[in-house]
Backbone bond lengths (Angstrom), bond angles and torsions (degrees), N, CA, C in turn:
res aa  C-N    CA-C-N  psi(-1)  N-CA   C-N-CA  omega(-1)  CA-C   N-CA-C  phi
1 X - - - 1.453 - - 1.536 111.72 -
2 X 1.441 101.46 -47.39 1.388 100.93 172.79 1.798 127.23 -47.62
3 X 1.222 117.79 -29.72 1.834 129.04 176.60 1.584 105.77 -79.70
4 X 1.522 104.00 -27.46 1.952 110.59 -179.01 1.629 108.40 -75.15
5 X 1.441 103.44 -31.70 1.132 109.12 162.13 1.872 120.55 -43.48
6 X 1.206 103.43 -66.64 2.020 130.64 -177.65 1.279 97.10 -52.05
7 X 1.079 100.78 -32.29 2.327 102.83 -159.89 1.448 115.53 -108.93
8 X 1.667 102.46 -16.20 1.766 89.15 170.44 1.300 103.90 -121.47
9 X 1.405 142.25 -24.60 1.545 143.40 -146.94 1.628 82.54 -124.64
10 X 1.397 130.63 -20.02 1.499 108.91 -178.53 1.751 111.08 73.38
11 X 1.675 107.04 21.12 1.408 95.82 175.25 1.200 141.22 -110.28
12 X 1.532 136.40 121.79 1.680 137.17 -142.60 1.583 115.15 -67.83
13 X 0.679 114.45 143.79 1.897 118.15 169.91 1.641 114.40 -54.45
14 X 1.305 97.65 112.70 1.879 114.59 169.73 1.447 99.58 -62.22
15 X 1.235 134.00 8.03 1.628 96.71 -171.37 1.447 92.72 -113.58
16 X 1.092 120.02 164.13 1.722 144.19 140.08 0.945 145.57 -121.50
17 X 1.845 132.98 156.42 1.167 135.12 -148.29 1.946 102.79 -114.78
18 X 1.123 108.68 163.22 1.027 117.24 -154.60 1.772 96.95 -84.19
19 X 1.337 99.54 -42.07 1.715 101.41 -178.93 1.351 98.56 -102.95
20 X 1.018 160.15 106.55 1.581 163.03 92.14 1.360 125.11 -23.69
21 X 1.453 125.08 77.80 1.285 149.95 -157.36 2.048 88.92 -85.99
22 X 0.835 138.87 -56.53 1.306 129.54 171.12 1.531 121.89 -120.81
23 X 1.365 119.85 113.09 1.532 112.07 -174.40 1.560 118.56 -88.50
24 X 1.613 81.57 125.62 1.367 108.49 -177.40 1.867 127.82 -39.72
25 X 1.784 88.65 -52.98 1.785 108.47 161.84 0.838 108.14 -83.24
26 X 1.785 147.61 143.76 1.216 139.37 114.78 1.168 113.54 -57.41
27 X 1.427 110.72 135.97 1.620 133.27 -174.06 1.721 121.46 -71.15
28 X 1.496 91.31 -1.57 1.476 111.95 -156.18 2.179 83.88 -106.10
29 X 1.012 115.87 -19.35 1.735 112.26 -161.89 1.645 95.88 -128.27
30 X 1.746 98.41 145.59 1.626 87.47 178.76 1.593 102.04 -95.84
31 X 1.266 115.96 134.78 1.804 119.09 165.46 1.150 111.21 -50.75
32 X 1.636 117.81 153.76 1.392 127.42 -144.61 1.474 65.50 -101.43
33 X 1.234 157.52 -65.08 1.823 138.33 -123.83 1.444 99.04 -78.46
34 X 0.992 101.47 117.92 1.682 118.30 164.45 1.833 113.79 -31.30
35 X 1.209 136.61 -8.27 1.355 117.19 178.10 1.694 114.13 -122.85
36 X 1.598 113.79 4.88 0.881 129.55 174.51 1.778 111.52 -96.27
37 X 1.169 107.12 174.76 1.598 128.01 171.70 1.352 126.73 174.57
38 X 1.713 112.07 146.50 1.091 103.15 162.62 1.116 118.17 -126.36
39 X 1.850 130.16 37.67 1.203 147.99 138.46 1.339 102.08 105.16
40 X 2.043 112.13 -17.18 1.455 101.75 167.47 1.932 129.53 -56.80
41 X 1.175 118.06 10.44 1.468 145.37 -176.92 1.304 120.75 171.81
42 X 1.042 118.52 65.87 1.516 142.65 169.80 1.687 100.52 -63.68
43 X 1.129 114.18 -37.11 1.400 110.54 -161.11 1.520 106.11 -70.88
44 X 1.252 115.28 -16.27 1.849 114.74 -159.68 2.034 82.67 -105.99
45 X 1.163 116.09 8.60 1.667 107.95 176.09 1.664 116.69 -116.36
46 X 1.031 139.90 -108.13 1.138 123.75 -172.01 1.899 102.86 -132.57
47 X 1.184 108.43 50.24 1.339 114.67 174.08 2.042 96.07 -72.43
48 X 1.233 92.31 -67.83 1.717 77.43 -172.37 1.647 117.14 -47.31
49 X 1.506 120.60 8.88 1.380 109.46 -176.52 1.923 97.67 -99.05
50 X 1.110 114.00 -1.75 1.430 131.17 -175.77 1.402 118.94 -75.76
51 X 1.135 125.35 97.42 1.486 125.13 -179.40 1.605 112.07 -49.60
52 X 1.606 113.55 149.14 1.187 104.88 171.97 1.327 142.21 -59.62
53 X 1.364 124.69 154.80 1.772 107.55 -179.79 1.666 106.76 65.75
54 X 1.678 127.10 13.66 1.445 117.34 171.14 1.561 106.38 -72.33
55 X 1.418 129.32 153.93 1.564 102.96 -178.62 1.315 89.00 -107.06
56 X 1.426 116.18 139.43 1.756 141.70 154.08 1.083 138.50 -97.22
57 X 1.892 102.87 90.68 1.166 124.57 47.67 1.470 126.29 -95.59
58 X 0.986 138.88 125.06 1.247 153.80 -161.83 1.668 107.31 -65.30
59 X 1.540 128.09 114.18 1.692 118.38 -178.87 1.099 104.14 -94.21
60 X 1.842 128.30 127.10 1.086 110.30 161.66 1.145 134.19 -58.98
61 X 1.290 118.10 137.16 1.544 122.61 172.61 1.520 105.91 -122.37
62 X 1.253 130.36 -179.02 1.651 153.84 150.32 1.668 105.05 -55.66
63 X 1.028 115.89 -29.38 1.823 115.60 -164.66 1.623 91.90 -100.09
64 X 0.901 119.89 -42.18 1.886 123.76 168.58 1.448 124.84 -95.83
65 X 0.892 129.60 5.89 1.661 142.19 114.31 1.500 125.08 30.88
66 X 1.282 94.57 -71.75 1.526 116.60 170.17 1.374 119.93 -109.58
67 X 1.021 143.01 25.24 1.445 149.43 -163.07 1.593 112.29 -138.06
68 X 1.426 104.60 133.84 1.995 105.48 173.13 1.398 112.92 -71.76
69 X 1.351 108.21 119.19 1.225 118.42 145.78 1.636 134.38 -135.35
70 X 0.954 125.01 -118.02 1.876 124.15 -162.50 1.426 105.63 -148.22
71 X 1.510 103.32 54.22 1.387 128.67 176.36 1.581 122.90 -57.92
72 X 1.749 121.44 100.03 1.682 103.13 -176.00 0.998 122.00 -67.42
73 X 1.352 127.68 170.61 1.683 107.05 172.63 1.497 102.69 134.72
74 X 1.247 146.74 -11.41 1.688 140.99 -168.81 1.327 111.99 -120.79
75 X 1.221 92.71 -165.50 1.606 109.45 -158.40 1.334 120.67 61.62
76 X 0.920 131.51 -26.58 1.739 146.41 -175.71 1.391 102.90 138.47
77 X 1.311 131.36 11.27 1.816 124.89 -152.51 1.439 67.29 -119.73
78 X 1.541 105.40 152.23 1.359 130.74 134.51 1.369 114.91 -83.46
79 X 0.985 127.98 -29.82 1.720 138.80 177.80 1.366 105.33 -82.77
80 X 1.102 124.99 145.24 2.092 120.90 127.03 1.224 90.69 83.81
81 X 1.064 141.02 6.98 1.672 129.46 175.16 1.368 96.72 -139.28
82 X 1.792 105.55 153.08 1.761 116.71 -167.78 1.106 85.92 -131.14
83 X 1.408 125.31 161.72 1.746 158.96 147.05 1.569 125.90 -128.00
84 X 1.068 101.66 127.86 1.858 105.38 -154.80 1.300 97.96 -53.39
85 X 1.575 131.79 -31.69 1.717 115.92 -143.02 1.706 100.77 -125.64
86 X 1.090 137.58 151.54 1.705 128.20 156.74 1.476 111.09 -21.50
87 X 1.333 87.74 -82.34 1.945 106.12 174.80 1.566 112.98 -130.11
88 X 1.572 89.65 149.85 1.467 105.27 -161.11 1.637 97.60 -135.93
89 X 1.453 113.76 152.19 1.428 101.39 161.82 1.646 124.45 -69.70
90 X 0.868 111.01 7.40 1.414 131.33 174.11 1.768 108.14 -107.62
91 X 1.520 122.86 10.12 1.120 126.94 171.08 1.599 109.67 -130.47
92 X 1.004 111.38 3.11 1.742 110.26 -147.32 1.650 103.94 -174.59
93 X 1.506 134.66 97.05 1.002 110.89 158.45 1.182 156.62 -49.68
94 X 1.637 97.45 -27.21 1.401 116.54 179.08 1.642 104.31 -82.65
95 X 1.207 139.96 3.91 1.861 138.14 177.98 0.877 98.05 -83.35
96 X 1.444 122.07 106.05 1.445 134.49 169.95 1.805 121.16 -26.42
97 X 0.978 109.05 -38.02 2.103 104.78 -170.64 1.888 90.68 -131.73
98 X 1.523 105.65 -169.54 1.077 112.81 177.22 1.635 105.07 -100.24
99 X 0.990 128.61 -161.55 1.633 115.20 170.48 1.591 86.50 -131.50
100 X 1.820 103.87 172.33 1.674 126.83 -154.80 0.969 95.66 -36.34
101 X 2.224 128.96 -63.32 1.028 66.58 -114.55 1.792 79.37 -115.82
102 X 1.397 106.07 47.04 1.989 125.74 148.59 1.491 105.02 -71.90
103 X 1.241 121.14 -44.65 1.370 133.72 179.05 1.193 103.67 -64.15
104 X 1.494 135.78 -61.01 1.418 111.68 166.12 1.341 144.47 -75.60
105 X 1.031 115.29 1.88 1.657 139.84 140.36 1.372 114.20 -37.20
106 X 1.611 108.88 -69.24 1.160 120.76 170.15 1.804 137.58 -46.35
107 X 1.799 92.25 -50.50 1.151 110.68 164.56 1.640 115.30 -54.81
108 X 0.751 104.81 -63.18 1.958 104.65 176.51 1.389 126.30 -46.39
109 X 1.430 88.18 -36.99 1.727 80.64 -176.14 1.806 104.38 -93.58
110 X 1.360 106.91 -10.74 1.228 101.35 149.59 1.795 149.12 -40.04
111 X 1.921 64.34 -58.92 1.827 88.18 179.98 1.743 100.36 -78.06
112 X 0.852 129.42 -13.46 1.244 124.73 174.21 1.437 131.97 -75.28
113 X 1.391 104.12 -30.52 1.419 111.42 173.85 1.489 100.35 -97.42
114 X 1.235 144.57 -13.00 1.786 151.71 135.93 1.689 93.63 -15.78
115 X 1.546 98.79 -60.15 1.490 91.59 -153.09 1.442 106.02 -84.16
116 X 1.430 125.32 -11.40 1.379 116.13 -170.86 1.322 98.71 -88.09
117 X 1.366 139.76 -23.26 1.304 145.97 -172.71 1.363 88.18 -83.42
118 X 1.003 161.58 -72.68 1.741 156.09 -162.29 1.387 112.12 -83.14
119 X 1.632 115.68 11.57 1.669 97.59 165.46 1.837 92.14 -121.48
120 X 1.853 111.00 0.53 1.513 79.56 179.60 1.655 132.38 96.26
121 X 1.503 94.36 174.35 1.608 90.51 167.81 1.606 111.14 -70.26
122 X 1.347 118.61 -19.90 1.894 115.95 -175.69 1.308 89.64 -51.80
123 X 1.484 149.24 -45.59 1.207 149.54 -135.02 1.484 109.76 -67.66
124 X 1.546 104.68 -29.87 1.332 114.07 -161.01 1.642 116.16 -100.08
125 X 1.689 99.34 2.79 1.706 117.66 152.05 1.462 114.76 -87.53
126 X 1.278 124.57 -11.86 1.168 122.46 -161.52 1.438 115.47 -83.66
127 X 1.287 154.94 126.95 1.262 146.34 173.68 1.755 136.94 -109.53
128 X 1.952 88.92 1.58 1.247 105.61 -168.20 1.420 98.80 -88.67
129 X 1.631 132.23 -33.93 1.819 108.28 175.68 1.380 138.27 -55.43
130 X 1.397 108.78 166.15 1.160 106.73 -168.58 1.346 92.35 -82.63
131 X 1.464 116.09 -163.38 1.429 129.75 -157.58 1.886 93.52 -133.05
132 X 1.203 110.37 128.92 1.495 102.45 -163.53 1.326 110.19 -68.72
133 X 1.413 137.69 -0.96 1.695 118.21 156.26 1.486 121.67 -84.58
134 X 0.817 137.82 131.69 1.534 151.12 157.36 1.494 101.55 -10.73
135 X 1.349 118.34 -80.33 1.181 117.55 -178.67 1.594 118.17 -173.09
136 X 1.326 106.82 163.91 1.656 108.38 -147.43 1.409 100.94 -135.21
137 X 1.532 135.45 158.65 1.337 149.07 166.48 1.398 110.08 -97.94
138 X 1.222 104.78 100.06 1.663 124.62 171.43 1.947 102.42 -51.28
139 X 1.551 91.15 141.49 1.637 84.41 172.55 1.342 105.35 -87.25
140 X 1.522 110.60 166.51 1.679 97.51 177.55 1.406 96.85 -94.14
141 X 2.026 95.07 171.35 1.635 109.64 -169.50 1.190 123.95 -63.53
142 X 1.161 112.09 -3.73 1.720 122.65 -179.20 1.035 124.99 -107.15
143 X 1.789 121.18 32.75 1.300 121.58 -169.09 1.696 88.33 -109.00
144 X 1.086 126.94 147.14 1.589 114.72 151.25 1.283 131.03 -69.82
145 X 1.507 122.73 161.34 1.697 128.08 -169.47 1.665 86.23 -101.52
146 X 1.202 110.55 -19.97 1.766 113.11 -173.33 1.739 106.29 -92.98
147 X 1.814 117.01 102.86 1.625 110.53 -177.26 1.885 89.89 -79.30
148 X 1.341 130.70 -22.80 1.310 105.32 -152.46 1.703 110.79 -103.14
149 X 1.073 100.69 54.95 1.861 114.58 170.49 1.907 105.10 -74.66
């Protein structure tokens, strides 16, 4: 479940390693996978799934356990990267489900292909949907389309 996660919802691995010889996130850009962050746009991720008064960064405790918050610890970073839940199946193989808000990751891009299957070929005039990831890091204009210089 955990790889169905990577391959249909597009969502990154909560865990990290203790030595991180090159980081994967820059701390400076937010990651395009919906269950990650590095707070440079928190707002377009699962802040509204955040109860009020949670503090961010979020400490695990036993009493928050089960609850979303702005957990450090993913992508492979122990530093500079967040994951909404303690453990996630996206942190832990052995955690039985994914937490919210993998599930709403999931859910969307669910409901998204719902809707492309019930609007059809019209779908493919349409220009107003969204695009089923949350949101993505544009390359900049000065990269080349050509790797073999």
């Amino acid at each position: 479940m955990h790889e169905f996660g990577h391959s249909i919802a597009g969502l990154g691995d909560e865990y990290a390693f203790e030595e991180e010889l090159i980081p994967l996130y820059p701390h400076d850009i937010e990651p395009w996978e919906p269950n990650l962050t590095t707070l440079v746009d928190f707002h377009s991720k699962w802040e509204d799934l955040v109860k009020k008064g949670t503090k961010i960064p979020t400490i695990p405790t036993e009493k928050n356990k089960m609850e979303v918050g702005v957990y450090e610890g993913a992508g492979y970073s122990v530093k500079g990267v967040y994951r909404a839940f303690q453990d996630c199946r996206m942190r832990t193989n052995q955690f039985p489900e994914f937490c919210p808000v993998c599930k709403r990751a999931l859910t969307h891009l669910i409901d998204f292909y719902i809707e492309v299957m019930a609007q059809g070929p019209r779908l493919a005039e349409r220009t107003d949907l969204p695009s089923p990831r949350a949101s993505f890091v544009p390359l900049p204009q000065n990269i080349s389309q050509n790797t073999t210089n």
